[in-house]
C-alpha positions as CSV (number, residue, x, y, z in Angstrom):
1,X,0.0,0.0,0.0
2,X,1.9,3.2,-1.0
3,X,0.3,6.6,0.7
4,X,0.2,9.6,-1.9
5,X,-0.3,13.1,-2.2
6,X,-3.8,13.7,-3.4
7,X,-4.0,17.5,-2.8
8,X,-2.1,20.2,-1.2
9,X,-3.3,24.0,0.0
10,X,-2.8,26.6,2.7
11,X,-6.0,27.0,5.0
12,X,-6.5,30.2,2.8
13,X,-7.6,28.2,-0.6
14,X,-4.3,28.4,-2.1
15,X,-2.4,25.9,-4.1
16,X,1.1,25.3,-2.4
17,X,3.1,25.8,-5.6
18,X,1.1,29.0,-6.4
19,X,1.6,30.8,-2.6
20,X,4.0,33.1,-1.6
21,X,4.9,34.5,2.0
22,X,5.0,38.4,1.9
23,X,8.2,37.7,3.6
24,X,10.2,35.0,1.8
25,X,12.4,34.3,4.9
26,X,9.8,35.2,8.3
27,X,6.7,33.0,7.5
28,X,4.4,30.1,9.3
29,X,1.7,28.8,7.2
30,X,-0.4,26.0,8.1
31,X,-1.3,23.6,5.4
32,X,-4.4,21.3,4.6
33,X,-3.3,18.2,3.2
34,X,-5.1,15.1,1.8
35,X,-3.1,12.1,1.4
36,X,-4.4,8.5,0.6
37,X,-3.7,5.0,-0.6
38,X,-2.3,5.6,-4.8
39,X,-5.1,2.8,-5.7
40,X,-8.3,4.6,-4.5
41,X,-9.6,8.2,-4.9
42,X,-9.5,10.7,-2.6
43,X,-8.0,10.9,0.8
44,X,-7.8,11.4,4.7
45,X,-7.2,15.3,6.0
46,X,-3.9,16.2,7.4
47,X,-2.6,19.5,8.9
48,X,1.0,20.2,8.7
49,X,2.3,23.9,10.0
50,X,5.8,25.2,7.9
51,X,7.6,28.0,9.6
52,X,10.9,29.7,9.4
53,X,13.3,29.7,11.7
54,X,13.1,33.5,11.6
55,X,9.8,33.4,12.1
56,X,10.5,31.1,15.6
57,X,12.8,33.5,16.9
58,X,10.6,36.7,16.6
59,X,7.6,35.0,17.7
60,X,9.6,33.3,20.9
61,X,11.2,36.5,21.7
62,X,7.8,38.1,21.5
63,X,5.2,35.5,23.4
64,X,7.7,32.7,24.7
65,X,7.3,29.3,23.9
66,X,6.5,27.4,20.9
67,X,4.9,24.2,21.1
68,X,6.2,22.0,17.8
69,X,4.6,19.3,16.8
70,X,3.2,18.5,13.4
71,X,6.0,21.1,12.4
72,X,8.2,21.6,9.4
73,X,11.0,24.4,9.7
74,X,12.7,25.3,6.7
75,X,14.6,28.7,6.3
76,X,12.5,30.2,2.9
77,X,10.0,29.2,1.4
78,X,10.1,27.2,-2.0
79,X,7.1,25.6,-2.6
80,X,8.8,22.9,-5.2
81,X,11.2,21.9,-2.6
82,X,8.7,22.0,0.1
83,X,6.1,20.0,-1.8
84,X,8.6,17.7,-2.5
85,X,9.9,17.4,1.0
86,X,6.3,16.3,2.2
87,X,6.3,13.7,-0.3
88,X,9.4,11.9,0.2
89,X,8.1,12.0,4.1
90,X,5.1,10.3,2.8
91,X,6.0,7.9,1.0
92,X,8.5,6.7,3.6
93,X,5.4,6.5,5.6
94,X,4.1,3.5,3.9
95,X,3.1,0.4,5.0
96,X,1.2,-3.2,4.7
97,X,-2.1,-1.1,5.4
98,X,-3.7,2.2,5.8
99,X,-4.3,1.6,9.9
100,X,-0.7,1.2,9.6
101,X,0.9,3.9,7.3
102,X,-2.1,6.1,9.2
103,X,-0.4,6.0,12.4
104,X,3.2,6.6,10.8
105,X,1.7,9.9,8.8
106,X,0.1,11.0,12.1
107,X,3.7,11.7,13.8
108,X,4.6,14.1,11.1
109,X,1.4,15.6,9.7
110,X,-1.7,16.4,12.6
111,X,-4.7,13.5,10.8
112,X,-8.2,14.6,11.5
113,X,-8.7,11.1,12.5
114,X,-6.0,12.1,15.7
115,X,-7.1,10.7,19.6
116,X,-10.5,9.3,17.8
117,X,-12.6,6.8,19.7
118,X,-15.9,5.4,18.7
């Protein structure tokens, strides 16, 4: 079962590879991601916050500390390397099943399906 990258935005609307901080180096952007098994359509929802280190600094400096899971820190932001980063992290994530690969996605990217009992 290989997981895949089915779509890809900021909680704004926007495409990843068409956004753009206002400041290329001091940003943190939360994503909505769906990701899901390459042999079926559509996908579970995934949250995955990408900040700079700059960004870390001036906010910890400013209102103390910074919790940070379900975070990627990378030092500008390039949405082709950044999309790609995510989906080498992904695919590593794949296993014999989705209750499997579900609960290796889940340490990097929040899954809306988190701390649910039925």
């Amino acid at each position: 079962m290989k997981p895949v990258l089915k779509s890809i935005f900021t909680y704004t609307g926007q495409d990843i590879l068409e956004y753009a901080p206002e400041i290329k180096d001091n940003f943190c952007v939360l994503l909505h991601i769906t990701i899901g098994p390459d042999d079926q359509d559509g996908g579970h929802d995934y949250n995955l916050r990408i900040c700079s280190p700059v960004w870390l600094e001036h906010t910890a400096q400013h209102e103390g500390a910074i919790w940070g899971r379900h975070l990627l820190i990378a030092p500008t932001f390039d949405s082709v390397k950044l999309r790609s980063e995510i989906e080498k992290i992904i695919a590593y994530c794949g296993r014999t099943n989705w209750a499997e690969t579900s609960v290796i996605l889940s340490r990097f990217f929040a899954w809306e399906y988190e701390d649910y009992q039925s």
